[in-house]
C-alpha positions in Angstrom: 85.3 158.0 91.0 82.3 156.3 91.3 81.4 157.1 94.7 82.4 160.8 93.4 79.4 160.4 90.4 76.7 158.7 93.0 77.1 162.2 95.2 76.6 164.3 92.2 73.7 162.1 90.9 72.3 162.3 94.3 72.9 166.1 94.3 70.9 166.4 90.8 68.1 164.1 92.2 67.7 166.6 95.3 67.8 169.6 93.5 65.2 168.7 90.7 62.9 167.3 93.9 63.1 170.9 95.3 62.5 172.3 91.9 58.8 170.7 92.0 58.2 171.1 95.3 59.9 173.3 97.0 60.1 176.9 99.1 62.6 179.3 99.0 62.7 183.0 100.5 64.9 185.9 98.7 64.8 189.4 99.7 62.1 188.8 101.7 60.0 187.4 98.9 59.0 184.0 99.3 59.1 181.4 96.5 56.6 178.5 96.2 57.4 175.7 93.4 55.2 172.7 92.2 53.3 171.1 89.5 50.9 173.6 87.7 47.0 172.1 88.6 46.1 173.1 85.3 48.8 172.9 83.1 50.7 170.1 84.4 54.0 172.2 84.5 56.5 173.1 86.3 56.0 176.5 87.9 58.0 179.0 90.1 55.0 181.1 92.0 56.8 184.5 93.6 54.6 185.7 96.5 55.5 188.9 97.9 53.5 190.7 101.1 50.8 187.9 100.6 50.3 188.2 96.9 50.6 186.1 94.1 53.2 188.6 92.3 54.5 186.2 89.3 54.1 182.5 88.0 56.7 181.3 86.1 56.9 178.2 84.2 60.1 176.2 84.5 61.6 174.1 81.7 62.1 170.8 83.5 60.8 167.3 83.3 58.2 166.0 85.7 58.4 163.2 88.1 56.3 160.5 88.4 54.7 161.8 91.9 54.1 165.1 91.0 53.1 167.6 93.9 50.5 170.0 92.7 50.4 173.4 93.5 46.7 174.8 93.3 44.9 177.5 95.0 43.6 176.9 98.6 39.9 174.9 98.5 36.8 177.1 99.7 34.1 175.5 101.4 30.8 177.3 101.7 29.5 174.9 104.2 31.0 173.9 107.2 29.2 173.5 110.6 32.6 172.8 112.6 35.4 170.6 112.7 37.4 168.7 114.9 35.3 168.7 117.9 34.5 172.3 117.4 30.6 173.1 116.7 29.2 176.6 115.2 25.7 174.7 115.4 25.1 174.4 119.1 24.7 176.3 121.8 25.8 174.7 124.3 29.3 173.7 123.1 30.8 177.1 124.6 32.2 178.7 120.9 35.2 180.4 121.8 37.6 182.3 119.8 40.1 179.6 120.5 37.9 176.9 119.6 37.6 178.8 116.2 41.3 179.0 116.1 41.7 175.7 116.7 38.8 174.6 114.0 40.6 176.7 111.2 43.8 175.3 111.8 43.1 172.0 112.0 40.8 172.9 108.3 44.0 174.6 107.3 46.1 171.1 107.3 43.4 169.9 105.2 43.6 172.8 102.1 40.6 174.3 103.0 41.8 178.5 103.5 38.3 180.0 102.6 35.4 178.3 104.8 31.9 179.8 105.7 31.3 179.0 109.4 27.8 177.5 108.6 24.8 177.8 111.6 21.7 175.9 111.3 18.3 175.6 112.4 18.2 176.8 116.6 17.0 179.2 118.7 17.3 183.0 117.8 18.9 183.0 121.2 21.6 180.4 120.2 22.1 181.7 116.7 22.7 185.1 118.2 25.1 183.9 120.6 27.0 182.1 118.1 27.0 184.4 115.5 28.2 187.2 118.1 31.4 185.0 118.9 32.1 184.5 115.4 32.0 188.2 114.3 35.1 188.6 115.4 36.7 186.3 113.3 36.2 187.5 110.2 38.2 190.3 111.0 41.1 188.0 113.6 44.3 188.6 112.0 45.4 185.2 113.3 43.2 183.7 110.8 44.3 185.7 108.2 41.1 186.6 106.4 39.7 182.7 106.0 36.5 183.4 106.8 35.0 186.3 104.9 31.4 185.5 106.1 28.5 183.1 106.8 26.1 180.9 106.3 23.2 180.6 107.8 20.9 177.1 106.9 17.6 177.7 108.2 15.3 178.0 110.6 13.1 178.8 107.6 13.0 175.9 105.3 10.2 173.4 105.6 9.2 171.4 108.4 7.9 168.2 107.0 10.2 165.1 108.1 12.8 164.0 105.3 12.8 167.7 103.7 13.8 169.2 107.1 16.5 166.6 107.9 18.5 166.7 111.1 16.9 169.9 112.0 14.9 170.5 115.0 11.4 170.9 114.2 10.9 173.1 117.5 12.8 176.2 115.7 11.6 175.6 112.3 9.8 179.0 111.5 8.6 180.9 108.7 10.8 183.6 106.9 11.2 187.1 109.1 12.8 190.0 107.6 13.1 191.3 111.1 14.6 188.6 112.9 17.0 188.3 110.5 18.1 191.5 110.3 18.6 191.3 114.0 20.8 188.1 113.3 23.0 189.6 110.8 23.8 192.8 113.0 25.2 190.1 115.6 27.3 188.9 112.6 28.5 192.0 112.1 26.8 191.8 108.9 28.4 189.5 107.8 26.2 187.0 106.5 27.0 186.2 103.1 24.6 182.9 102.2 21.3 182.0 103.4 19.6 178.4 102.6 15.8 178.6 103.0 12.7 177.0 101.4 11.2 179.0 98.5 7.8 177.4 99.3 7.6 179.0 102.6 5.1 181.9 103.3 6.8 185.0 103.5 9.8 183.3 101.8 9.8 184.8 97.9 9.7 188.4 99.5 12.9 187.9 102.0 14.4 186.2 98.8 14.4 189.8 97.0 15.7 191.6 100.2 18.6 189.2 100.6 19.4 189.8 97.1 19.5 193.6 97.5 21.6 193.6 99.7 24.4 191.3 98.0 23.6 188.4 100.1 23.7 185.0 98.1 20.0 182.8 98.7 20.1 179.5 98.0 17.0 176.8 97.9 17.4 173.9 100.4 15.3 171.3 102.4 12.7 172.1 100.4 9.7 171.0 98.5 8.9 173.8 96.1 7.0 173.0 92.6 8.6 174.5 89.3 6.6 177.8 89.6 7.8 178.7 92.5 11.4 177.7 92.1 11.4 179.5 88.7 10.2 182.1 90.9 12.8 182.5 93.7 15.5 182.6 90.9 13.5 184.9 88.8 14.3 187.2 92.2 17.7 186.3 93.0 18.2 182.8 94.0 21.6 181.7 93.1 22.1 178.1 94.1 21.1 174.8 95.1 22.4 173.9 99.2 23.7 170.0 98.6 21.4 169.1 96.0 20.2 165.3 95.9 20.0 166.0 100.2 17.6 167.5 102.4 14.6 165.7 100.8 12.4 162.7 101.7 13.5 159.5 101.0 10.3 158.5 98.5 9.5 161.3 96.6 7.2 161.9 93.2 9.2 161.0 90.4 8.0 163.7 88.1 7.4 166.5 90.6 9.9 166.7 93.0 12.4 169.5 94.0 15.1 167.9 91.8 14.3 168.3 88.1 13.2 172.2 88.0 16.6 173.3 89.9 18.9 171.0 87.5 16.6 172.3 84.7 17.2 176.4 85.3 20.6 176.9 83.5 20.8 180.4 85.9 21.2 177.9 89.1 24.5 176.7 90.6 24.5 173.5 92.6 26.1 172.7 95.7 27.1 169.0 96.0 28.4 166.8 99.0 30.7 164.5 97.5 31.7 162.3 100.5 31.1 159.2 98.8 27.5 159.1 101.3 25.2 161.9 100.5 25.1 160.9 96.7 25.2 158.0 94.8 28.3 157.9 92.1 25.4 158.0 89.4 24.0 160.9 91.0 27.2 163.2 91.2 28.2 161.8 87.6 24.4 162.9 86.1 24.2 166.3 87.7 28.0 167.1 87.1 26.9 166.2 83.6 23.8 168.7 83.6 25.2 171.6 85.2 28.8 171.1 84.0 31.6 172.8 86.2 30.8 176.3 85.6 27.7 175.3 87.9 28.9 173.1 90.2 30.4 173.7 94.1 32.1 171.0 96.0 30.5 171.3 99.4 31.4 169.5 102.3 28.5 170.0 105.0 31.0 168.5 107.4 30.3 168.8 111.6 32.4 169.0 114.1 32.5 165.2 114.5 34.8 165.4 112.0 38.2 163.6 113.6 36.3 162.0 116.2 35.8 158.4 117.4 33.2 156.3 115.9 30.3 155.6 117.9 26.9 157.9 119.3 26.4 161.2 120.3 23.8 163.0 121.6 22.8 166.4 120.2 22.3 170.0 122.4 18.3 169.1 121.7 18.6 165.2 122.5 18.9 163.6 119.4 21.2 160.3 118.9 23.7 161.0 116.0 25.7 157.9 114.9 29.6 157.9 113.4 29.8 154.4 111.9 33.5 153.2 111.4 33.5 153.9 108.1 33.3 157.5 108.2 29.4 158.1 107.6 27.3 160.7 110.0 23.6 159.4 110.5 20.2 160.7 111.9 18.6 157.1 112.9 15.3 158.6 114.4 14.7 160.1 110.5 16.7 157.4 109.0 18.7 160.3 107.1 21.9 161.9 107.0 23.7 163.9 109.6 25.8 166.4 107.8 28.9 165.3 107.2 32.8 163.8 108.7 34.7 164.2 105.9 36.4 167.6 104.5 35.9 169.3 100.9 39.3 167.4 100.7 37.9 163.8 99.8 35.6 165.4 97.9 38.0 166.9 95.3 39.2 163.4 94.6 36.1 161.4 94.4 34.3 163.7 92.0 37.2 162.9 89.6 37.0 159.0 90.2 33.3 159.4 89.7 33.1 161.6 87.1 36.0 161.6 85.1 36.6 165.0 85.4 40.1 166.7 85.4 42.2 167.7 88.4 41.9 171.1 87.0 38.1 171.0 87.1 37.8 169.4 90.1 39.4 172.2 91.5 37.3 174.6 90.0 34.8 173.4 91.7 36.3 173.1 94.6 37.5 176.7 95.0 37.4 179.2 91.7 33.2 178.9 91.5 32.7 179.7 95.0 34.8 182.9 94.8 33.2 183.7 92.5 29.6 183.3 93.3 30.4 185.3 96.7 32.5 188.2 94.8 35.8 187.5 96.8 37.8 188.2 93.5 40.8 188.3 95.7 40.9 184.5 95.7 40.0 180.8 94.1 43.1 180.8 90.8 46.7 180.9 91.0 46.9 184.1 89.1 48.9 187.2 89.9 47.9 190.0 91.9 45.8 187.7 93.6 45.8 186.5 97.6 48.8 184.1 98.1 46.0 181.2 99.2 48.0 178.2 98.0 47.5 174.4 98.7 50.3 171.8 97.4 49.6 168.1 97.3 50.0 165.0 96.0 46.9 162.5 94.6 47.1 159.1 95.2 44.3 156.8 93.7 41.9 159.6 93.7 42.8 160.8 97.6 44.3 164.3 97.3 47.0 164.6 100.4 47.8 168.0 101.5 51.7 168.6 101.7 51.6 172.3 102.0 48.8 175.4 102.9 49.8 178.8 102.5 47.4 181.5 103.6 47.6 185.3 102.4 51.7 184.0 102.0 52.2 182.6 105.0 52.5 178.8 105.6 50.3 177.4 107.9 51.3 173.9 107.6 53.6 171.6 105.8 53.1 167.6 106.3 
C-alpha cells in the first residue's frame, strides 16, 4: 500500500512538472507550457504553423523554481559570436559561420539579432554585407535576422568618442556610398549609428529616415542644438549610451544630458555588468523608464572564447580578462562586448529593481517595435511563435528552451 501511494505521488509530481514546463504535440499543433513572464501563471501556449494561435491560463499552483516562458530576446547589436566576426574582413564570413553564430545565439534566447558591422573599409563592409544578404532571407535561420546595423564609419574621429574603431576609415557621412552599401545588403539595412555633429551628417539623417531606416546617435560629441536637431529629423535612439565617449568629459556639456533630456529618444544600454556602472543603468533606467529603454549587448565574436590577447584584422591588441570583460588597452576603453543580451536581462533587474516582465520588455517588445517587426517581441496570439523558457537563478536567467517561428531550436 504504501509503496502503491509513493508511485502515484510520484506520478502527480511528474505530471504537475510537465504542466509548467512542458511540450506536447496534438494534431500537428505543438503545445508549449510554462510560467507566464508577466503574469506569473501558469499558461498553455498552442502554436500552430509557427504562430502563437492561443494562450491559455491553467488553474494550477506554482513551484518554487518556476520556468518562465517569455518571448524570444532581440538584440539590435551584435558584431558576432562564438568565434564568428561580421566586423572583419579577413575572418572569411561564410554562410556556415552565420549558421553556426545564430545557433549558438539561439541556445542563449536571443531569436531576433541585427548582424552589426562597424567602422572598415567600403571594400570590407561590402564584402560582408554581401555574404550576409542572404541570410535574412535563409530559411534555415528561420527569419532571425530581419536586417542590419551598420555602426559607423561616420561618427567622430577624436580618441575616446571613436572607441575601438579604426581611425583610418573614419569618414564623413556619404549618401552615395551608403546607398552603394545597402544595395550589397540587399537593402536591408535597418539601423545606422552615426555622429550628428559630423558635416554632412543632419542631411543623411533625413534620408535615412525617409526611407524607414532607424538613425541612431553614437560615438559622438554633438551639443544640445544639434542633437535636438538630428531628432527633430528623425533620430530615434541612443547606440549604448554612457559608451563611446571620452573618459573626462565636461560635466555640463557633454553628449549625455541632452539625449537623456529629449523624452522623443530611446536608449540603447549594454548591461554587462562593464560598460556601465550599476548607478548609471539604475539613473538612466529611471529617466527614460522602460518604454525607452533597449537591452543591447554589443557582444563580438570573442564571445565563448579563452581569456587572453588577440590581435585585430588592423593590428590592434584586444584583451579578454578572466572575468569576462573585452578591453582596448592602447585607448584604455572598452572593446565591445563577451557577454550576450542574456546577462543582461538579469542584471538590469538586480540593479534596478525592475520586474522580470520589464526587463523583458526591454529586452525584446521595444526593439520590435522601434524596427516595425509587429510580427514579434510579446507572447500574444497571431503572433510569430518566437518563444524562450527559462529559469532565473540569483538574477542569471538560464535558457531551458528556444523556439523559433515554432520550431525548437534547442532545449538544455
Amino acid at each position: 500500500m504504501i509503496r502503491h501511494h509513493f508511485i502515484h505521488l510520484f506520478r502527480v509530481v511528474l505530471l504537475i512538472s510537465f504542466l509548467f514546463y512542458g511540450y506536447t504535440e496534438v494534431n500537428g499543433q505543438q503545445i508549449i507550457e510554462g510560467i507566464h513572464y508577466h503574469t506569473g501563471q501558469p499558461v498553455q501556449v498552442k502554436v500552430n504553423n509557427g504562430i502563437i494561435e492561443e494562450i491559455t491560463t491553467l488553474d494550477k499552483p506554482v513551484g518554487k523554481n518556476p520556468v518562465y516562458i517569455a518571448p524570444g530576446f532581440f538584440d539590435n547589436q551584435v558584431n558576432g559570436f562564438a568565434g564568428v566576426s561580421f566586423v572583419f574582413g579577413d575572418s572569411d564570413l561564410t554562410p556556415e559561420g552565420i549558421k553556426k553564430a545564430t545557433t549558438e545565439l539561439w541556445k542563449k534566447g536571443v531569436t531576433t539579432f541585427l548582424p552589426t558591422l562597424t567602422t572598415n573599409s567600403v571594400d570590407v563592409l561590402t564584402k560582408n554585407f554581401e555574404i550576409l544578404s542572404a541570410a535574412v532571407h535563409e530559411k534555415q535561420l528561420k527569419g532571425s535576422i530581419p536586417g542590419f546595423h551598420l555602426e559607423g564609419p561616420y561618427i567622430n574621429p577624436e580618441d575616446g568618442y571613436r572607441g575601438a574603431h579604426p581611425l583610418a576609415y573614419v569618414k564623413l557621412p556619404d549618401w552615395e556610398e551608403f546607398m552603394k552599401l545597402n544595395a550589397a545588403s540587399g537593402n536591408n539595412i535597418i539601423q545606422v549609428t552615426l555622429a550628428p555633429e559630423m558635416k554632412g551628417a543632419l542631411d543623411f539623417i533625413t534620408k535615412c529616415s525617409r526611407q524607414g531606416i532607424v538613425v541612431a546617435l553614437g560615438h559622438h560629441n554633438a551639443d544640445t542644438k544639434t542633437v535636438t536637431a538630428a531628432i527633430d529629423r528623425g533620430a530615434k535612439i541612443a547606440t549604448h549610451l554612457g559608451n563611446g565617449a571620452a573618459n573626462m568629459i565636461n560635466r555640463h556639456r557633454n553628449p549625455f544630458w541632452s539625449q537623456l533630456a529629449d523624452d522623443r529618444l530611446h536608449i540603447s544600454i549594454i548591461c554587462d555588468s562593464f560598460h556601465l556602472l550599476p548607478e548609471e543603468i539604475k539613473v538612466f533606467y529611471q529617466v527614460k523608464g522602460v518604454e525607452k529603454t533597449i537591452i543591447t549587448s554589443d557582444v563580438t565574436h570573442y564571445a565563448a572564447m579563452e581569456p587572453g590577447e588577440y590581435k585585430t584584422s588592423t593590428g590592434e591588441t584586444i584583451e579578454l580578462t578572466k572575468d569576462g570583460m573585452l578591453r582596448y588597452p592602447a585607448q584604455n576603453v572598452l572593446y565591445g562586448s563577451a557577454s550576450p543580451i542574456t546577462k543582461g536581462v538579469g542584471f538590469v533587474m538586480k540593479v534596478t529593481g525592475c520586474t522580470l516582465a520589464e526587463a523583458v520588455q526591454m529586452a525584446s517588445t521595444n526593439q520590435a517595435k522601434l524596427f516595425n517587426l509587429n510580427d514579434r517581441g510579446i507572447l500574444e496570439p497571431g503572433k510569430r511563435a518566437d518563444i524562450v523558457l527559462f529559469t532565473v537563478d540569483n538574477f542569471q536567467v538560464n535558457i531551458q528552451e528556444t523556439w523559433v517561428k515554432g520550431e525548437r531550436v534547442f532545449k538544455n
